[in-house]
C-alpha positions in Angstrom: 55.9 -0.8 172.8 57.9 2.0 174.3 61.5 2.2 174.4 63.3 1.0 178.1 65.1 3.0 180.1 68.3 1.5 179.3 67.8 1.5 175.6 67.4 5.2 175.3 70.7 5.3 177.2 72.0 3.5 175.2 71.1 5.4 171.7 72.0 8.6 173.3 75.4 7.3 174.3 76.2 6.0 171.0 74.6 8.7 169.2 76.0 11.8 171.6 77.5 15.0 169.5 80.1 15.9 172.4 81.0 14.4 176.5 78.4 16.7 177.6 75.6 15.3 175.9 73.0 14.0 177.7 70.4 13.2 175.0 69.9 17.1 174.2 71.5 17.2 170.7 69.4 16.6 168.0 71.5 13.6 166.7 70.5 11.9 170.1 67.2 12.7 169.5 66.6 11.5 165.8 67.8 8.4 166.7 65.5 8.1 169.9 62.6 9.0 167.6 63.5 6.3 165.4 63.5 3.3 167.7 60.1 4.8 168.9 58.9 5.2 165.2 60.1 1.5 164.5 58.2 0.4 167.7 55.2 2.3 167.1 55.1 1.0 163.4 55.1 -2.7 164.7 52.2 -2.2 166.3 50.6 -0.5 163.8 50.9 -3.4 161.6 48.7 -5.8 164.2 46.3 -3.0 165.4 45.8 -0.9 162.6 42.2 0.9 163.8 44.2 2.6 166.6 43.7 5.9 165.7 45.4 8.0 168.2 48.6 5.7 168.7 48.4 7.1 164.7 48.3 10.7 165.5 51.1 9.9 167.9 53.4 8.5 165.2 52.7 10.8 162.9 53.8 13.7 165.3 56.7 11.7 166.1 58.0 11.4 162.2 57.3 15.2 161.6 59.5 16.2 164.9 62.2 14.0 163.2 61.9 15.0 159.8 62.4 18.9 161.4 65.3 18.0 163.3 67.1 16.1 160.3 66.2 19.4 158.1 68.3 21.1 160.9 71.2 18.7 160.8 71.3 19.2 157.1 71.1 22.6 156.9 73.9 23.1 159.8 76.1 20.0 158.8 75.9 17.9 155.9 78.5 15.5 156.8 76.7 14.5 160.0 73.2 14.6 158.2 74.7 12.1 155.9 76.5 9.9 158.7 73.3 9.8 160.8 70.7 8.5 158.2 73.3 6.3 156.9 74.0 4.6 160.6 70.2 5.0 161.4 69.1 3.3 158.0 67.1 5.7 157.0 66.4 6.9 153.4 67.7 4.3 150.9 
């Protein structure tokens, strides 16, 4: 259900803004939210009465929505880059 160790490693080094990034930049983070959305969302589909894994994914698609209104706002390009490597929206 949650994402490893080694995946979130992985996402933040393929998804990392500069050498320094350690998962801080908001890029990194959208796409750690997403494979935690995806996750969450599969198990919402077999235990749909489980209210507060609900409230959790809810929170967790809100703090991304925020962060991609940030990337867009600061950098189009980038905004478009991500959701297009992410799959998100169309």
């Amino acid at each position: 259900m949650s994402v490893t160790k080694e995946k979130k490693a992985e996402l933040i080094a393929a998804y990392k803004t500069t050498d320094k990034d350690n998962g801080g930049s908001a890029a990194s983070q959208v796409a750690v939210l997403t494979e935690r959305i995806r996750n969450l969302t599969e198990h919402m589909k077999n235990n749909h009465k489980d209210q507060h894994s609900k409230r959790g994914l809810l929170l967790m698609v809100n703090r991304r929505k925020k962060l991609l209104a940030y990337i867009k706002k600061n950098n189009v390009s980038e905004y478009e880059d991500l959701i297009k490597k992410l799959g998100l929206r169309k």
